[in-house]
Backbone as XML, in Angstrom:
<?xml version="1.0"?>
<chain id="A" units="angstrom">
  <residue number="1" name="UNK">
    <atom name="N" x="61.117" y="22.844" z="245.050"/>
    <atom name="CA" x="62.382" y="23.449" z="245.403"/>
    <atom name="C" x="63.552" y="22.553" z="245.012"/>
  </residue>
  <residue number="2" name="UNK">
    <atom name="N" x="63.077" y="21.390" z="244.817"/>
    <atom name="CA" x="64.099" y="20.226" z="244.037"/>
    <atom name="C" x="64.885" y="20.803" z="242.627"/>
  </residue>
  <residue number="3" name="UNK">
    <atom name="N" x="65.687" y="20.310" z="242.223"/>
    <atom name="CA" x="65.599" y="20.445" z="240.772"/>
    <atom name="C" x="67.565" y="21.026" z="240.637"/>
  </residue>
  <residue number="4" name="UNK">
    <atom name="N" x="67.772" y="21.144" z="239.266"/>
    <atom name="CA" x="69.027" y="21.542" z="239.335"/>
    <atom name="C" x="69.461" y="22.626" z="240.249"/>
  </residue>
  <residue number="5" name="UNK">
    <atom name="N" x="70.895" y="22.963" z="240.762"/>
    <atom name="CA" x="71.474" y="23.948" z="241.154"/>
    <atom name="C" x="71.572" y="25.370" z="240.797"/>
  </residue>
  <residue number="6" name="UNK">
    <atom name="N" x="71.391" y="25.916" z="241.212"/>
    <atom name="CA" x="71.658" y="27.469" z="240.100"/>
    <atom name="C" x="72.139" y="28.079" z="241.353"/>
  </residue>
  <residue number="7" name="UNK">
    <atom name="N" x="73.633" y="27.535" z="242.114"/>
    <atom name="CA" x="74.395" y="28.409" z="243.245"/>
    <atom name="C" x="75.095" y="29.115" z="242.333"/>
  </residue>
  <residue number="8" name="UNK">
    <atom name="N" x="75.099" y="29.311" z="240.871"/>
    <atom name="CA" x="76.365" y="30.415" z="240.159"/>
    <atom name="C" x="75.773" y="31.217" z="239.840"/>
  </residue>
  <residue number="9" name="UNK">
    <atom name="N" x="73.796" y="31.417" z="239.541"/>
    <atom name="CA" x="73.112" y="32.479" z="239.494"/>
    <atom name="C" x="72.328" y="32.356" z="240.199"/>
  </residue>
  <residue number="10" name="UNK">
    <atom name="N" x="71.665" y="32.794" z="241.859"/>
    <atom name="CA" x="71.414" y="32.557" z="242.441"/>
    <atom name="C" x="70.766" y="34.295" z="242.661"/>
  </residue>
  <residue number="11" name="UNK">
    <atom name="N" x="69.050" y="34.248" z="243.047"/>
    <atom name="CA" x="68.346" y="35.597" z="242.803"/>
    <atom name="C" x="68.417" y="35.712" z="243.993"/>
  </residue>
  <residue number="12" name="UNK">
    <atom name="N" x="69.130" y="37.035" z="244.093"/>
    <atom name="CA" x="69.347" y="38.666" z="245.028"/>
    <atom name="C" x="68.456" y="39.439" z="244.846"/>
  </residue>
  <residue number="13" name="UNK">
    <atom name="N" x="67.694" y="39.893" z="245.908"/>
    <atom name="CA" x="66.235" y="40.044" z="246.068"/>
    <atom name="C" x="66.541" y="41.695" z="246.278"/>
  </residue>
  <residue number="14" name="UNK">
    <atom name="N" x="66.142" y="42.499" z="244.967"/>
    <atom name="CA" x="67.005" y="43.703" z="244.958"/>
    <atom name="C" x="65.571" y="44.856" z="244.890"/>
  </residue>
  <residue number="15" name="UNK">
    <atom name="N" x="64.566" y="44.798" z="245.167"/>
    <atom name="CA" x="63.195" y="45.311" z="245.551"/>
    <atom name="C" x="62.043" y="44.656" z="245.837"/>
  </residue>
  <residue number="16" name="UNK">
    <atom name="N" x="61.083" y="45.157" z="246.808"/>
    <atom name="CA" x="60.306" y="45.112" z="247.283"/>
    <atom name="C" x="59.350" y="45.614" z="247.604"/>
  </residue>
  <residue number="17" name="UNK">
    <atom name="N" x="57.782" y="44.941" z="247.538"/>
    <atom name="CA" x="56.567" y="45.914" z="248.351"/>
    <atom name="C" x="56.076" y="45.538" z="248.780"/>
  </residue>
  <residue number="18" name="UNK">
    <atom name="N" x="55.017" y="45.851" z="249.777"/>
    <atom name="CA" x="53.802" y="45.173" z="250.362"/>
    <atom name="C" x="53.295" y="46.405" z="250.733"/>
  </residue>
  <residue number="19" name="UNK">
    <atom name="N" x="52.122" y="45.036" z="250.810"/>
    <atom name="CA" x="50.658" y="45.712" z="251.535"/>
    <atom name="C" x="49.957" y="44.407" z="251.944"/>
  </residue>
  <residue number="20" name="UNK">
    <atom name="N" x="48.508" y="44.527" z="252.188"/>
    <atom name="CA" x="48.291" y="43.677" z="253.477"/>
    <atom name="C" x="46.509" y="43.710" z="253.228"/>
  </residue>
  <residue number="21" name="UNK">
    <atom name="N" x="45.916" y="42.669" z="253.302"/>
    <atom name="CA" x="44.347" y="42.816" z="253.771"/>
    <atom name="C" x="44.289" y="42.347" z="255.134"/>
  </residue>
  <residue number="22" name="UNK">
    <atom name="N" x="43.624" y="43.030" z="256.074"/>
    <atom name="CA" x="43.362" y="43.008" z="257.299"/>
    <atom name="C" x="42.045" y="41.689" z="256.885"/>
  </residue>
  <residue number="23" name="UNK">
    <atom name="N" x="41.306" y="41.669" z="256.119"/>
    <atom name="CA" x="40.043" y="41.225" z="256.462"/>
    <atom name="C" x="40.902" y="39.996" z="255.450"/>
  </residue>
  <residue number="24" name="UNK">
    <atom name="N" x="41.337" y="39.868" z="254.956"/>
    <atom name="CA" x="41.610" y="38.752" z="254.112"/>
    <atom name="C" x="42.725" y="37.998" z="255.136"/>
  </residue>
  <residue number="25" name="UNK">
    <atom name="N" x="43.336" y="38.545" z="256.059"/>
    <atom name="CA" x="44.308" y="38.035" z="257.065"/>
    <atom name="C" x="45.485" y="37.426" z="256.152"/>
  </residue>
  <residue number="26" name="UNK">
    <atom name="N" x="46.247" y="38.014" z="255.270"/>
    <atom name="CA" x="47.245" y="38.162" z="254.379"/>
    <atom name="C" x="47.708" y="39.274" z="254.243"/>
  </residue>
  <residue number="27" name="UNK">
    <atom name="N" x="49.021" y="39.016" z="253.570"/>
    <atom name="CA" x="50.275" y="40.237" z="253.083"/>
    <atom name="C" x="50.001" y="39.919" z="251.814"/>
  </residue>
  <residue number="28" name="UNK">
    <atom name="N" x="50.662" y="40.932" z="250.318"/>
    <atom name="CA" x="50.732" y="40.417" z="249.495"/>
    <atom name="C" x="52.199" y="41.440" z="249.211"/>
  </residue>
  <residue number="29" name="UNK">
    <atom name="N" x="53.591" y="40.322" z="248.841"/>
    <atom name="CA" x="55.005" y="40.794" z="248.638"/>
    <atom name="C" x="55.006" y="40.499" z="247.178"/>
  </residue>
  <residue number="30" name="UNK">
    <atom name="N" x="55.487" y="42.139" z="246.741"/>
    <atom name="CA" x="55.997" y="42.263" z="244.947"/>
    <atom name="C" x="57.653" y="42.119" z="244.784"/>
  </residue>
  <residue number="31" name="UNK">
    <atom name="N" x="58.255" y="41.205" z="244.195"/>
    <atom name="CA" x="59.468" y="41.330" z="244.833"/>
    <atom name="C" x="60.157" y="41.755" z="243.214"/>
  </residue>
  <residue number="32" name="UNK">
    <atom name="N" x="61.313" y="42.181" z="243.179"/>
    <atom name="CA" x="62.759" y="41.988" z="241.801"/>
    <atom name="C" x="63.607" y="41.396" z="242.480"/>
  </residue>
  <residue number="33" name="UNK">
    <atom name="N" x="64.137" y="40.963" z="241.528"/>
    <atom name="CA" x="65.570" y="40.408" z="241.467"/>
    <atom name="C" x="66.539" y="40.536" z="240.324"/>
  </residue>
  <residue number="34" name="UNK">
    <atom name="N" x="68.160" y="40.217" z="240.909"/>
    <atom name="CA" x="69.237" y="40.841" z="240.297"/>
    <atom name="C" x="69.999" y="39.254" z="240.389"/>
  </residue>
  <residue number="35" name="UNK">
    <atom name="N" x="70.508" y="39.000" z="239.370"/>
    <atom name="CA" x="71.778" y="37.709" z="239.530"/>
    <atom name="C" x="72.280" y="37.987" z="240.413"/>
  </residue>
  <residue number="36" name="UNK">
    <atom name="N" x="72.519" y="37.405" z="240.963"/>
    <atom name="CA" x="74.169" y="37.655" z="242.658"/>
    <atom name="C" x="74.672" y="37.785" z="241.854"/>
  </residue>
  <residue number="37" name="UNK">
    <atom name="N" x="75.572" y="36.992" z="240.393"/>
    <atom name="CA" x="76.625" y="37.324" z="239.865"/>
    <atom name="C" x="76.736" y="38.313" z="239.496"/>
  </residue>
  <residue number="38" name="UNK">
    <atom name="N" x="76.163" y="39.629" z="238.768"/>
    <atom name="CA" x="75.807" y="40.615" z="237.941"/>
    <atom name="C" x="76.575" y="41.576" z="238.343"/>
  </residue>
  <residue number="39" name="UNK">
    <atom name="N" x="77.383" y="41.563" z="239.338"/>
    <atom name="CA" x="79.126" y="42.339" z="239.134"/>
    <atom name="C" x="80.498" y="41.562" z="238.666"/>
  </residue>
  <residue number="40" name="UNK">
    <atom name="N" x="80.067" y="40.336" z="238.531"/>
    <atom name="CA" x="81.318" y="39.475" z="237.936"/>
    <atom name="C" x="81.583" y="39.442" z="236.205"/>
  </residue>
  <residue number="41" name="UNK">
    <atom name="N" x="82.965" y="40.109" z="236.060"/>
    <atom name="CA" x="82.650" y="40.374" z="234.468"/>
    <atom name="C" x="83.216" y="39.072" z="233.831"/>
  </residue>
  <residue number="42" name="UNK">
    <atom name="N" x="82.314" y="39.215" z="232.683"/>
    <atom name="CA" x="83.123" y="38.208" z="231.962"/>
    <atom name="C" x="81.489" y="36.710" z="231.895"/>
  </residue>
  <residue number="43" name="UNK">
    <atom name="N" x="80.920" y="36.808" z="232.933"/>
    <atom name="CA" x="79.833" y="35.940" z="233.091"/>
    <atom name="C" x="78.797" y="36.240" z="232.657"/>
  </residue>
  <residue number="44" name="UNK">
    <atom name="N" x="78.182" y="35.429" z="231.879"/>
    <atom name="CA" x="76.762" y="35.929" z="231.530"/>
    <atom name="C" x="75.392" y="35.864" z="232.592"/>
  </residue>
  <residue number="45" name="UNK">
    <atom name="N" x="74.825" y="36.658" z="232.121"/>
    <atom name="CA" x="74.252" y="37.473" z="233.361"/>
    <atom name="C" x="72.634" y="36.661" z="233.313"/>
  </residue>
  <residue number="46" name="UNK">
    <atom name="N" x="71.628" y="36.527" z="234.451"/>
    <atom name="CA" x="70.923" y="35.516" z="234.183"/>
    <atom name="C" x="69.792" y="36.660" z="234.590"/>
  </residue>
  <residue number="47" name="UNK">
    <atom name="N" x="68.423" y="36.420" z="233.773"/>
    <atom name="CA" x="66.941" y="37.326" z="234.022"/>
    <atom name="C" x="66.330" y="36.741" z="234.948"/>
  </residue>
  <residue number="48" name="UNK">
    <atom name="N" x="65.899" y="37.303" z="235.824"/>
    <atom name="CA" x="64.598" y="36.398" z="236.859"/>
    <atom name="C" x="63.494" y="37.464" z="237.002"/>
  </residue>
  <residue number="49" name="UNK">
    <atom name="N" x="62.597" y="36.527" z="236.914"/>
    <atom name="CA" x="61.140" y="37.725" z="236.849"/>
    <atom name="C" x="60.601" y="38.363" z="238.019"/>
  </residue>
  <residue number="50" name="UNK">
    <atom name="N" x="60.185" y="39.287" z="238.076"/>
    <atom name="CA" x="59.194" y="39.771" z="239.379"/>
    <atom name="C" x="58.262" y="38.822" z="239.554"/>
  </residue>
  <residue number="51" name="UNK">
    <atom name="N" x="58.015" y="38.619" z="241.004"/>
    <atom name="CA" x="57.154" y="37.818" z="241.360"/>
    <atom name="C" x="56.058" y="38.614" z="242.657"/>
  </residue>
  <residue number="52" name="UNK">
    <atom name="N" x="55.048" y="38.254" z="242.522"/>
    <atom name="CA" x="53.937" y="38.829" z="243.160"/>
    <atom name="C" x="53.349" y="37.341" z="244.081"/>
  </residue>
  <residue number="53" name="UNK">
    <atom name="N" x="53.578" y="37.395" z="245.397"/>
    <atom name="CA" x="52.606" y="36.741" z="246.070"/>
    <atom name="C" x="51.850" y="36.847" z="247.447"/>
  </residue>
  <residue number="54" name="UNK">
    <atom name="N" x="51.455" y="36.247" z="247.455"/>
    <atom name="CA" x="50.530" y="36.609" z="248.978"/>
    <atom name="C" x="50.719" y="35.020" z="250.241"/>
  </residue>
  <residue number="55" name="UNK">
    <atom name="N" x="50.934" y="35.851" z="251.143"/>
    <atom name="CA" x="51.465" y="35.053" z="252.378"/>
    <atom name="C" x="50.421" y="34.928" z="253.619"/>
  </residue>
  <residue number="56" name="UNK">
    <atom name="N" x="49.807" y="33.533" z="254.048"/>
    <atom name="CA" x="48.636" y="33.935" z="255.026"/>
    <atom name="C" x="49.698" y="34.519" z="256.569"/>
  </residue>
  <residue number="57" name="UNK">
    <atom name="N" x="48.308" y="35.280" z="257.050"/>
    <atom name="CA" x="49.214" y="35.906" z="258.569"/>
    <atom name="C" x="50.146" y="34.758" z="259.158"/>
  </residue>
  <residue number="58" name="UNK">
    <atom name="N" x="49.864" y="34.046" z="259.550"/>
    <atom name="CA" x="50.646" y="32.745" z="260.373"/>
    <atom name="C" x="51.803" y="32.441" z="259.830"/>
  </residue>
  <residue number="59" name="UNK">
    <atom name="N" x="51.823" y="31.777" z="258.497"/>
    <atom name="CA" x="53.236" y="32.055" z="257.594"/>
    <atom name="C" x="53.968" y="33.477" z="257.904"/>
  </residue>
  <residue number="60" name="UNK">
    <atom name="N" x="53.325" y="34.494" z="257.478"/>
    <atom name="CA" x="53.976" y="36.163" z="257.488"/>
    <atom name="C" x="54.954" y="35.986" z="259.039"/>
  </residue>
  <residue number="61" name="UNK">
    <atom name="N" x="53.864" y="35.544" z="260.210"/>
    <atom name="CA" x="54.396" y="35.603" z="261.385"/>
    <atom name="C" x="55.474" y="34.690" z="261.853"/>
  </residue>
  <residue number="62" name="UNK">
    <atom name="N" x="55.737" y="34.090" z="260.679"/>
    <atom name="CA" x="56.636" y="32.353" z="261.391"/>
    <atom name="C" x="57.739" y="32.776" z="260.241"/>
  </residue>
  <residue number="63" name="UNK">
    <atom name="N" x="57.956" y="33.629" z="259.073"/>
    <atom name="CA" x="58.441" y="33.860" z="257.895"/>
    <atom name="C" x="59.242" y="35.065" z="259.033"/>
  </residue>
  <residue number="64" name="UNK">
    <atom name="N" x="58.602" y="36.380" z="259.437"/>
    <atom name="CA" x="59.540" y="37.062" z="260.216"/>
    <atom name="C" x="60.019" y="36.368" z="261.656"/>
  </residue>
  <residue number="65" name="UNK">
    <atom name="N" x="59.573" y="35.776" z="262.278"/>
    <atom name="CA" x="60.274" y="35.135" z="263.843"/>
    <atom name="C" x="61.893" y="34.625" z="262.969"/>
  </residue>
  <residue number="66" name="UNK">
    <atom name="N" x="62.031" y="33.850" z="261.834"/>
    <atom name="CA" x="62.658" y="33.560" z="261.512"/>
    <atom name="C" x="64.254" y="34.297" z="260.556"/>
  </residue>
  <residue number="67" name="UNK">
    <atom name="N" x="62.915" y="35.215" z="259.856"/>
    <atom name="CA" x="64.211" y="36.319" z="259.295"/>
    <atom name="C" x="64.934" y="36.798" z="260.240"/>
  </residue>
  <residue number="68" name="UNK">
    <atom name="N" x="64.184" y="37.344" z="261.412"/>
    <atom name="CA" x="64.618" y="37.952" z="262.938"/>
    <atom name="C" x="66.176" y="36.615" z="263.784"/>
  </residue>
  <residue number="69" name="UNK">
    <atom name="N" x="65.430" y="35.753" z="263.872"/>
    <atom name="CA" x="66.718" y="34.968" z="264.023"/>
    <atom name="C" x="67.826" y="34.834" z="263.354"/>
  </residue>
  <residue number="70" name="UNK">
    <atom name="N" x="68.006" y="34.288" z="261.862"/>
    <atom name="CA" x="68.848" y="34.484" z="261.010"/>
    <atom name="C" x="69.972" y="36.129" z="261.290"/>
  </residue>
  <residue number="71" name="UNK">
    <atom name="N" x="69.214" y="36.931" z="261.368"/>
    <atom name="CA" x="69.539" y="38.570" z="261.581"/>
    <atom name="C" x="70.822" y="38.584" z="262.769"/>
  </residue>
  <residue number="72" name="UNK">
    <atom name="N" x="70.030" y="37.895" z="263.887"/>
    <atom name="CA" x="70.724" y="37.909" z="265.035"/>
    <atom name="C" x="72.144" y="37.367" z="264.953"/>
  </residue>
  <residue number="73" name="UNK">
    <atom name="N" x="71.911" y="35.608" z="263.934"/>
    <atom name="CA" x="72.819" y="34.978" z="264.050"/>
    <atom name="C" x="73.968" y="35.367" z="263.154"/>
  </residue>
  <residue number="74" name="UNK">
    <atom name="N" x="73.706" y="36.270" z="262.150"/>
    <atom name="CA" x="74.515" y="37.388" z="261.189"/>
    <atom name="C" x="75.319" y="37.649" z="262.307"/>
  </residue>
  <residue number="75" name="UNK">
    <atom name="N" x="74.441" y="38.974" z="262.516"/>
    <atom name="CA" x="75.554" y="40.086" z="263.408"/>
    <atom name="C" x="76.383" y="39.259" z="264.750"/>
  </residue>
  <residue number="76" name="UNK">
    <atom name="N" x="76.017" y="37.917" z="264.979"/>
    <atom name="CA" x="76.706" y="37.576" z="265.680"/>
    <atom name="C" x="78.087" y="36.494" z="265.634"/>
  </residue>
  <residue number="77" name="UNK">
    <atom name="N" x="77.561" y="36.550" z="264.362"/>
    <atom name="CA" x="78.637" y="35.713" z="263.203"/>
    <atom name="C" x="78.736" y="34.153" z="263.451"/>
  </residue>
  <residue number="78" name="UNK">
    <atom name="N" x="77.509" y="33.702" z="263.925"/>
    <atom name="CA" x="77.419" y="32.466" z="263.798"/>
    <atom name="C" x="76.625" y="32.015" z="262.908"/>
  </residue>
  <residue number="79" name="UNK">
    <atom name="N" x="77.559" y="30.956" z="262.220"/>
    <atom name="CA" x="76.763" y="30.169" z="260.751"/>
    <atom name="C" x="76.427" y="28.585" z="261.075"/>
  </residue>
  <residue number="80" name="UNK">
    <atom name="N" x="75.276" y="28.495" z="260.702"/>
    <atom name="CA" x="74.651" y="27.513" z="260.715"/>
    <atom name="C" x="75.228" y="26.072" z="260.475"/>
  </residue>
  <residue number="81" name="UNK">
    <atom name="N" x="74.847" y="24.926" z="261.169"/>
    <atom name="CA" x="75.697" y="23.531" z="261.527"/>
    <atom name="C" x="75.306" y="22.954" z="259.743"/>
  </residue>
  <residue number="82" name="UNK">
    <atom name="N" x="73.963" y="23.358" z="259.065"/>
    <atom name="CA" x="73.774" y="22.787" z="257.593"/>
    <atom name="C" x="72.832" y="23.571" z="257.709"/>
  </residue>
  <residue number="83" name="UNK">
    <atom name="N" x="72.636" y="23.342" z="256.506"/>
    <atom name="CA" x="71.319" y="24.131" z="255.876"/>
    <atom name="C" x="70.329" y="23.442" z="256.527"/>
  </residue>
  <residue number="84" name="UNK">
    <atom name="N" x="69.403" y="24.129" z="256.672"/>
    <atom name="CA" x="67.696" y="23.631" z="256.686"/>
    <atom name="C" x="66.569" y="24.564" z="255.703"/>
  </residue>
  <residue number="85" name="UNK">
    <atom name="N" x="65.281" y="23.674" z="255.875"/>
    <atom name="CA" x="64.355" y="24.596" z="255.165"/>
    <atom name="C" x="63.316" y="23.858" z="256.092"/>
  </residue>
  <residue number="86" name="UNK">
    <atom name="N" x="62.812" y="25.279" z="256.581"/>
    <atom name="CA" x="61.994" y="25.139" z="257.685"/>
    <atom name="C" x="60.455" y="25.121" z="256.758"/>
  </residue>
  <residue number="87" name="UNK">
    <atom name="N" x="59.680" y="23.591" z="257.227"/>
    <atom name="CA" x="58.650" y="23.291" z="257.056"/>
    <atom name="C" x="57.568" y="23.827" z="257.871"/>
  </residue>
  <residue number="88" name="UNK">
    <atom name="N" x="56.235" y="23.920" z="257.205"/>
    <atom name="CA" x="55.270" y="24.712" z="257.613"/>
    <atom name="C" x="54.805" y="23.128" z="259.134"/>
  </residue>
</chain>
């Protein structure tokens, strides 16, 4: 997750799918993406590929507790003291 910046094209997660093995105790998410920039004219516009992966249950379950928070702290319009990236 190191590595140069790319906050001026930065992938907007613009579809999605899943499905799920019960017996495999995984999800597996097909995702697209769109440049965030890709209404700004004048900028060249950047490709990012579909990506296909699979998430074990425990992640899936600690991946939504978290989207769910974030959600809350939206609509409640509180933004975060810094970034983090929450380790497994």
């Amino acid at each position: 997750m190191c590595g140069e910046s790319n906050v001026g094209h930065m992938r907007q997660l613009s579809k999605f799918a899943m499905t799920h093995s019960a017996m495999g105790e995984f999800v597996i998410l097909t995702t697209a993406y769109i440049d965030s920039l890709s209404g700004v004219k004048g900028l060249p516009l950047e490709e990012f590929p579909s990506q296909t992966v699979t998430i074990k249950l425990g992640d899936a379950k600690r991946l939504l507790a978290e989207l769910k928070k974030s959600i809350a702290y939206i609509e409640a319009g509180i933004e975060p003291p810094f970034s983090e990236i929450v380790e497994r």
